[in-house]
C-alpha positions in Angstrom: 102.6 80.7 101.4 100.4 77.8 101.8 96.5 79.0 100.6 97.8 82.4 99.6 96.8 81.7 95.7 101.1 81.2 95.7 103.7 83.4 96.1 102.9 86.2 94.5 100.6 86.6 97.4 102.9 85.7 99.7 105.2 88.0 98.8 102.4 90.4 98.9 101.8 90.2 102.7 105.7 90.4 102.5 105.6 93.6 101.1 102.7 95.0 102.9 103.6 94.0 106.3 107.0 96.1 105.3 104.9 99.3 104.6 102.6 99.1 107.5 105.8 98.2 109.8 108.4 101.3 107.7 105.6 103.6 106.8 106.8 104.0 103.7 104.5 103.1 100.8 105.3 100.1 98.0 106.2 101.3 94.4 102.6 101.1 92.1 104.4 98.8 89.8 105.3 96.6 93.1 101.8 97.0 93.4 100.4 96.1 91.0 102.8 92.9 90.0 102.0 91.7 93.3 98.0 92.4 93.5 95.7 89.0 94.2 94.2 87.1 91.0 90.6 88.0 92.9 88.8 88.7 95.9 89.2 85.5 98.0 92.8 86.3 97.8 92.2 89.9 98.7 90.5 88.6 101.8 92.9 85.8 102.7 95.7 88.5 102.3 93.2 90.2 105.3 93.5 87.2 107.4 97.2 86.6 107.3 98.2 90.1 107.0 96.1 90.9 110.6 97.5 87.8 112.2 101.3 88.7 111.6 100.7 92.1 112.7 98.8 91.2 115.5 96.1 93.4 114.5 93.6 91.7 116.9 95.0 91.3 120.4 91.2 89.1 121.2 91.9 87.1 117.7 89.2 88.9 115.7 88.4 92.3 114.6 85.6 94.6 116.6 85.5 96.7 113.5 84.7 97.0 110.2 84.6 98.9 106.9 81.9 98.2 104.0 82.3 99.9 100.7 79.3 100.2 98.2 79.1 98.0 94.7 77.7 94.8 93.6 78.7 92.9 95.3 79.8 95.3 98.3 83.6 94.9 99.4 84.4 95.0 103.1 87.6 95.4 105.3 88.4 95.0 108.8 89.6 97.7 111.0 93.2 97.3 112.8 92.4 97.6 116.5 95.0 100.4 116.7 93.0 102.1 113.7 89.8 103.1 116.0 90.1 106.6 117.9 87.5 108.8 119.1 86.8 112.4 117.6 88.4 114.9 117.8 91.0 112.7 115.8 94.4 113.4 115.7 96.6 114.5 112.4 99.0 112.1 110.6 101.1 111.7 108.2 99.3 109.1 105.5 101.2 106.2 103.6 100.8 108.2 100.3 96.7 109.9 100.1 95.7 112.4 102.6 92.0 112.2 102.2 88.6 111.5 104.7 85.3 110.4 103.6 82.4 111.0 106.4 80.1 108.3 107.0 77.9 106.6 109.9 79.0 103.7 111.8 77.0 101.6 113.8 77.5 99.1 116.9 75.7 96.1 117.6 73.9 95.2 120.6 73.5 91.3 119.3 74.9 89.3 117.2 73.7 89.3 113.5 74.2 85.6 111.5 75.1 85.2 107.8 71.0 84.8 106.9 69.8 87.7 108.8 67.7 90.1 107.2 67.9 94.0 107.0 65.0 93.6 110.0 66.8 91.9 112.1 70.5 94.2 111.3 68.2 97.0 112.2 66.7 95.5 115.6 70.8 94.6 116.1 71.7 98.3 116.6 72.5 99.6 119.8 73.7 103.2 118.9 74.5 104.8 115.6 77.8 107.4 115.3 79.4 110.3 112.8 82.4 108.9 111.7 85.2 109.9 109.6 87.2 107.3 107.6 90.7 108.1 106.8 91.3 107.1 103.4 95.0 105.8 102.7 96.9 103.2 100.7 100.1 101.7 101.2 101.3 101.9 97.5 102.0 105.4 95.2 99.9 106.4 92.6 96.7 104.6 93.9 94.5 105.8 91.3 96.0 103.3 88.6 96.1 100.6 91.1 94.5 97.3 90.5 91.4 97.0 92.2 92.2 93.7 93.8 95.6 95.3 95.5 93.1 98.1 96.6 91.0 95.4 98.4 93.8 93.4 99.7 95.2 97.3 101.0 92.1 96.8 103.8 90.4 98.7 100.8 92.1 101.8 100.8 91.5 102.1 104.8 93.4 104.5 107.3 91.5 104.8 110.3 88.3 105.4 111.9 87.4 108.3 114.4 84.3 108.0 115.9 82.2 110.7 117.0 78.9 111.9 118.8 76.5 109.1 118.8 72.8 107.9 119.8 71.0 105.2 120.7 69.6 102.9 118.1 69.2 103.4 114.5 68.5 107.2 113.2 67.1 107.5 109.8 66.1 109.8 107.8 69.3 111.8 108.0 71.1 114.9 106.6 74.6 115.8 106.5 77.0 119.0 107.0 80.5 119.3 106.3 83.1 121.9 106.8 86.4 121.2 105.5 89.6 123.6 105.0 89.9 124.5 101.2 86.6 123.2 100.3 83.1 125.3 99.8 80.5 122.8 100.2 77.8 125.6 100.7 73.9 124.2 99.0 75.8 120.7 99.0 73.2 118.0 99.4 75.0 114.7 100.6 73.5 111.5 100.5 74.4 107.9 100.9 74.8 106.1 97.3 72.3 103.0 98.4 69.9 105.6 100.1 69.6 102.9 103.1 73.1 102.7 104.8 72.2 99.5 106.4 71.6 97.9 103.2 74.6 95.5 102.6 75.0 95.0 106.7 73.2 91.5 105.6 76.4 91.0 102.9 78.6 91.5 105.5 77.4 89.4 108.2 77.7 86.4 105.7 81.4 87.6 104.5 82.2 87.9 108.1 81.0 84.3 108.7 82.9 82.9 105.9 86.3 84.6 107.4 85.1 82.8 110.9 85.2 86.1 112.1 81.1 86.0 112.7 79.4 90.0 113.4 79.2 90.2 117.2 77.4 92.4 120.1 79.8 95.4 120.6 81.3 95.2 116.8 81.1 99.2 114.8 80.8 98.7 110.8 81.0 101.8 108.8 78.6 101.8 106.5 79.6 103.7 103.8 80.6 106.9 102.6 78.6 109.7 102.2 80.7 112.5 100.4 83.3 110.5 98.6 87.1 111.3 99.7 87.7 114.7 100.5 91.6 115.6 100.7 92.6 117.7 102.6 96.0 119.9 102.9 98.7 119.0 105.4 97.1 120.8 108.7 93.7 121.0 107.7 90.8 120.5 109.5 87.1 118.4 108.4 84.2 118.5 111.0 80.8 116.7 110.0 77.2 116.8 111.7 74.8 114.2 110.8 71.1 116.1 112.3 70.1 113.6 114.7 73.1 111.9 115.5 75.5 114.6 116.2 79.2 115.6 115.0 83.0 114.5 114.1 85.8 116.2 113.3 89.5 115.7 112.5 92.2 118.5 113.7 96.0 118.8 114.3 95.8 118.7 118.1 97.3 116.6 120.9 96.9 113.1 121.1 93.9 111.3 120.7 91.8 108.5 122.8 91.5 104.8 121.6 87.9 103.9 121.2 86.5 101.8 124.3 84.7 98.4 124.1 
Protein backbone atom coordinates (compact mmCIF):
# COMPACT_ATOMS: atom_id res chain seq x y z
CA UNK A 1 0.00 0.00 0.00
CA UNK A 2 1.34 3.06 -1.53
CA UNK A 3 2.67 5.52 1.63
CA UNK A 4 1.86 2.90 4.18
CA UNK A 5 5.77 2.62 5.22
CA UNK A 6 5.08 -1.00 2.87
CA UNK A 7 3.29 -3.86 3.31
CA UNK A 8 3.65 -4.70 6.57
CA UNK A 9 1.37 -1.74 7.05
CA UNK A 10 -0.75 -2.58 4.59
CA UNK A 11 -1.38 -5.66 5.68
CA UNK A 12 -1.91 -4.07 9.03
CA UNK A 13 -5.06 -2.08 7.98
CA UNK A 14 -5.83 -5.61 6.37
CA UNK A 15 -5.89 -7.12 9.56
CA UNK A 16 -7.51 -4.39 11.48
CA UNK A 17 -10.28 -3.62 9.19
CA UNK A 18 -10.97 -7.64 9.71
CA UNK A 19 -11.30 -7.22 13.58
CA UNK A 20 -13.28 -4.03 13.56
CA UNK A 21 -15.59 -5.68 10.66
CA UNK A 22 -15.57 -9.73 12.68
CA UNK A 23 -15.15 -8.43 16.18
CA UNK A 24 -12.87 -10.80 16.88
CA UNK A 25 -9.46 -9.51 18.02
CA UNK A 26 -5.89 -10.24 16.08
CA UNK A 27 -3.46 -12.74 17.73
CA UNK A 28 -0.62 -10.45 19.88
CA UNK A 29 2.03 -12.02 17.75
CA UNK A 30 -0.10 -10.88 14.60
CA UNK A 31 0.18 -7.83 16.37
CA UNK A 32 2.99 -7.22 17.05
CA UNK A 33 4.73 -8.52 13.57
CA UNK A 34 2.51 -6.25 11.90
CA UNK A 35 2.89 -2.90 14.29
CA UNK A 36 4.22 0.50 12.31
CA UNK A 37 8.13 1.22 12.32
CA UNK A 38 6.77 4.77 14.13
CA UNK A 39 4.24 7.14 14.72
CA UNK A 40 3.63 8.71 11.22
CA UNK A 41 2.76 5.27 10.30
CA UNK A 42 0.59 4.89 13.29
CA UNK A 43 -1.27 7.86 12.03
CA UNK A 44 -1.43 7.09 8.36
CA UNK A 45 -2.77 3.62 9.39
CA UNK A 46 -5.62 6.35 11.14
CA UNK A 47 -6.25 7.87 7.87
CA UNK A 48 -6.63 4.86 5.67
CA UNK A 49 -8.08 2.61 8.24
CA UNK A 50 -11.10 5.55 8.77
CA UNK A 51 -11.56 6.01 5.05
CA UNK A 52 -12.14 2.08 4.25
CA UNK A 53 -14.47 1.94 7.01
CA UNK A 54 -16.15 4.85 6.29
CA UNK A 55 -15.72 6.06 9.71
CA UNK A 56 -16.52 9.72 8.67
CA UNK A 57 -19.73 9.93 6.71
CA UNK A 58 -18.69 14.32 6.32
CA UNK A 59 -14.91 13.08 5.44
CA UNK A 60 -13.34 14.01 8.73
CA UNK A 61 -13.74 13.19 12.26
CA UNK A 62 -15.87 15.50 14.90
CA UNK A 63 -13.98 13.81 17.61
CA UNK A 64 -11.05 13.14 19.26
CA UNK A 65 -8.99 11.34 21.86
CA UNK A 66 -5.61 12.89 23.38
CA UNK A 67 -3.45 10.68 25.62
CA UNK A 68 -0.82 12.31 27.97
CA UNK A 69 3.25 11.90 27.29
CA UNK A 70 5.84 13.83 25.61
CA UNK A 71 4.97 14.22 23.04
CA UNK A 72 1.12 13.60 23.66
CA UNK A 73 -0.43 10.83 21.23
CA UNK A 74 -3.89 11.42 19.82
CA UNK A 75 -6.62 9.39 18.01
CA UNK A 76 -9.78 10.16 16.24
CA UNK A 77 -13.12 8.97 17.31
CA UNK A 78 -15.24 6.65 14.79
CA UNK A 79 -18.44 8.59 14.33
CA UNK A 80 -20.38 5.48 15.44
CA UNK A 81 -18.10 5.50 18.66
CA UNK A 82 -19.89 8.81 20.30
CA UNK A 83 -23.06 7.99 22.45
CA UNK A 84 -24.59 9.99 25.18
CA UNK A 85 -24.61 8.73 28.91
CA UNK A 86 -26.18 6.56 30.18
CA UNK A 87 -24.05 4.40 27.82
CA UNK A 88 -24.90 1.17 26.85
CA UNK A 89 -22.99 -2.28 27.74
CA UNK A 90 -20.88 -4.29 25.18
CA UNK A 91 -18.95 -6.83 24.61
CA UNK A 92 -15.08 -5.34 24.05
CA UNK A 93 -12.65 -6.68 21.34
CA UNK A 94 -10.45 -8.26 24.16
CA UNK A 95 -10.16 -5.40 27.60
CA UNK A 96 -13.24 -4.46 29.34
CA UNK A 97 -12.10 -1.35 30.99
CA UNK A 98 -13.21 2.76 31.21
CA UNK A 99 -11.13 5.59 32.16
CA UNK A 100 -13.24 8.92 33.10
CA UNK A 101 -12.13 12.05 31.73
CA UNK A 102 -13.55 15.58 30.46
CA UNK A 103 -14.22 16.38 27.00
CA UNK A 104 -14.71 19.54 25.55
CA UNK A 105 -16.44 21.07 22.26
CA UNK A 106 -15.39 23.92 20.36
CA UNK A 107 -17.28 26.88 19.57
CA UNK A 108 -14.39 28.16 16.90
CA UNK A 109 -11.95 26.84 15.15
CA UNK A 110 -8.48 26.48 16.83
CA UNK A 111 -5.22 26.61 14.13
CA UNK A 112 -1.97 24.60 14.52
CA UNK A 113 -0.13 27.96 16.26
CA UNK A 114 -2.77 28.64 18.67
CA UNK A 115 -1.97 29.13 22.16
CA UNK A 116 -3.60 27.51 25.40
CA UNK A 117 -5.47 31.25 25.51
CA UNK A 118 -6.93 31.11 22.60
CA UNK A 119 -7.93 26.81 23.06
CA UNK A 120 -9.45 28.09 26.24
CA UNK A 121 -11.54 31.21 24.62
CA UNK A 122 -12.37 28.17 21.85
CA UNK A 123 -14.60 26.27 24.35
CA UNK A 124 -18.13 26.33 24.08
CA UNK A 125 -19.15 23.75 26.91
CA UNK A 126 -17.09 21.25 28.86
CA UNK A 127 -18.59 17.40 29.56
CA UNK A 128 -17.95 14.13 32.03
CA UNK A 129 -17.07 11.58 29.81
CA UNK A 130 -16.24 8.10 30.00
CA UNK A 131 -13.75 6.50 27.51
CA UNK A 132 -14.05 2.91 26.82
CA UNK A 133 -10.78 1.50 26.64
CA UNK A 134 -10.35 -1.61 24.13
CA UNK A 135 -7.85 -3.06 21.69
CA UNK A 136 -8.33 -5.16 18.82
CA UNK A 137 -5.41 -7.57 19.54
CA UNK A 138 -5.07 -10.20 22.80
CA UNK A 139 -2.75 -9.70 25.34
CA UNK A 140 -2.44 -5.88 24.96
CA UNK A 141 -0.29 -5.31 27.77
CA UNK A 142 2.91 -6.73 25.76
CA UNK A 143 1.87 -4.96 22.71
CA UNK A 144 4.11 -2.63 20.86
CA UNK A 145 3.41 0.74 21.58
CA UNK A 146 3.25 1.73 17.91
CA UNK A 147 0.36 -1.12 17.21
CA UNK A 148 -1.33 0.45 20.40
CA UNK A 149 -1.35 3.90 18.54
CA UNK A 150 -2.21 2.62 15.14
CA UNK A 151 -5.27 0.54 17.38
CA UNK A 152 -6.89 4.44 17.60
CA UNK A 153 -4.72 4.21 20.86
CA UNK A 154 -6.43 1.68 22.69
CA UNK A 155 -9.90 3.54 21.98
CA UNK A 156 -13.49 1.99 22.40
CA UNK A 157 -15.91 4.67 22.59
CA UNK A 158 -16.90 7.77 24.08
CA UNK A 159 -20.19 8.48 26.15
CA UNK A 160 -20.75 11.80 26.88
CA UNK A 161 -22.40 13.07 29.81
CA UNK A 162 -23.80 16.21 31.77
CA UNK A 163 -22.14 19.24 30.59
CA UNK A 164 -21.78 23.19 30.92
CA UNK A 165 -21.04 26.01 29.23
CA UNK A 166 -17.52 27.10 28.73
CA UNK A 167 -14.39 25.91 30.39
CA UNK A 168 -14.79 24.76 34.30
CA UNK A 169 -11.67 24.59 36.22
CA UNK A 170 -10.64 23.91 39.16
CA UNK A 171 -12.39 20.53 39.34
CA UNK A 172 -12.79 17.45 41.52
CA UNK A 173 -13.80 14.05 40.64
CA UNK A 174 -16.11 11.06 42.09
CA UNK A 175 -16.38 7.74 40.97
CA UNK A 176 -18.48 4.71 41.80
CA UNK A 177 -17.65 1.66 40.13
CA UNK A 178 -18.92 -2.15 40.77
CA UNK A 179 -15.98 -4.09 42.58
CA UNK A 180 -14.03 -1.13 43.19
CA UNK A 181 -13.74 1.01 46.76
CA UNK A 182 -12.46 4.20 45.73
CA UNK A 183 -13.60 5.79 49.19
CA UNK A 184 -10.70 9.04 50.25
CA UNK A 185 -9.56 8.60 46.47
CA UNK A 186 -8.24 11.88 45.34
CA UNK A 187 -8.25 11.94 41.42
CA UNK A 188 -6.41 14.30 39.43
CA UNK A 189 -5.47 14.87 35.84
CA UNK A 190 -1.64 13.82 35.20
CA UNK A 191 -0.70 17.48 33.48
CA UNK A 192 -2.86 19.23 36.24
CA UNK A 193 -4.23 21.55 33.22
CA UNK A 194 -6.38 19.17 30.93
CA UNK A 195 -6.30 21.67 28.18
CA UNK A 196 -2.59 21.60 28.07
CA UNK A 197 -1.68 19.53 24.88
CA UNK A 198 -5.14 20.92 23.02
CA UNK A 199 -2.29 23.24 21.25
CA UNK A 200 -0.43 19.70 20.19
CA UNK A 201 -3.32 18.54 18.82
CA UNK A 202 -4.61 21.28 16.85
CA UNK A 203 -1.20 21.15 14.93
CA UNK A 204 -1.33 17.11 14.59
CA UNK A 205 -4.82 17.60 13.43
CA UNK A 206 -3.58 20.18 10.71
CA UNK A 207 -0.89 17.95 9.59
CA UNK A 208 -3.61 14.94 8.98
CA UNK A 209 -5.69 17.88 7.01
CA UNK A 210 -8.18 17.16 9.30
CA UNK A 211 -7.79 20.96 10.98
CA UNK A 212 -9.82 21.32 14.85
CA UNK A 213 -13.19 22.75 13.95
CA UNK A 214 -16.32 24.67 15.76
CA UNK A 215 -18.55 21.76 17.00
CA UNK A 216 -15.43 19.08 17.29
CA UNK A 217 -15.36 17.15 21.33
CA UNK A 218 -11.55 16.12 22.24
CA UNK A 219 -11.17 14.17 25.29
CA UNK A 220 -8.66 15.43 27.19
CA UNK A 221 -7.31 12.94 29.11
CA UNK A 222 -7.75 10.51 31.70
CA UNK A 223 -8.22 11.09 35.05
CA UNK A 224 -8.32 7.68 36.98
CA UNK A 225 -6.37 5.44 34.67
CA UNK A 226 -8.47 2.31 33.19
CA UNK A 227 -10.77 0.95 35.57
CA UNK A 228 -12.08 -2.71 34.49
CA UNK A 229 -14.90 -3.55 35.21
CA UNK A 230 -16.77 -7.11 35.38
CA UNK A 231 -19.21 -8.31 32.65
CA UNK A 232 -22.53 -6.33 33.90
CA UNK A 233 -21.00 -3.79 35.91
CA UNK A 234 -21.79 -0.41 36.30
CA UNK A 235 -19.21 3.07 36.55
CA UNK A 236 -20.86 6.54 37.21
CA UNK A 237 -18.58 9.67 37.53
CA UNK A 238 -19.30 13.38 38.76
CA UNK A 239 -16.92 16.00 37.94
CA UNK A 240 -18.37 19.13 40.78
CA UNK A 241 -19.19 21.77 38.48
CA UNK A 242 -19.73 20.06 35.42
CA UNK A 243 -22.04 17.28 36.39
CA UNK A 244 -22.19 13.32 35.89
CA UNK A 245 -21.66 10.03 33.48
CA UNK A 246 -22.29 6.78 33.80
CA UNK A 247 -22.08 3.40 32.00
CA UNK A 248 -24.93 0.55 32.75
CA UNK A 249 -26.38 -2.56 31.06
CA UNK A 250 -29.62 -0.94 29.87
CA UNK A 251 -31.47 -0.51 26.65
CA UNK A 252 -30.12 1.13 23.84
CA UNK A 253 -28.35 4.10 23.82
CA UNK A 254 -28.59 7.71 21.84
CA UNK A 255 -25.86 8.80 19.16
CA UNK A 256 -24.39 12.07 20.27
CA UNK A 257 -25.94 15.12 18.18
CA UNK A 258 -23.92 17.76 16.22
Amino acid sequence: MTGLNGDVCGSLVDALAEAWTSGMPMSADDASRLAPADCDAAYLVHKVLGERLEWWPTGRPRAWKLAMGKPPLAAPVPDFLLELSPGVERSPHSVNGIEVELVVRLSAPIGPQASRDEVEAAIGQTFAAIERFDVRAKNWERLPETFLLADLQMHGGLVVGDGVSGWVSPTCLQIKATGQNFSGRVWQHPMNDPLAAIPWLAGHASKQRWPLQAGDLIATGSWCGMIRLPSGGQISAHFQGVGGVGLAPSETGKGVSS
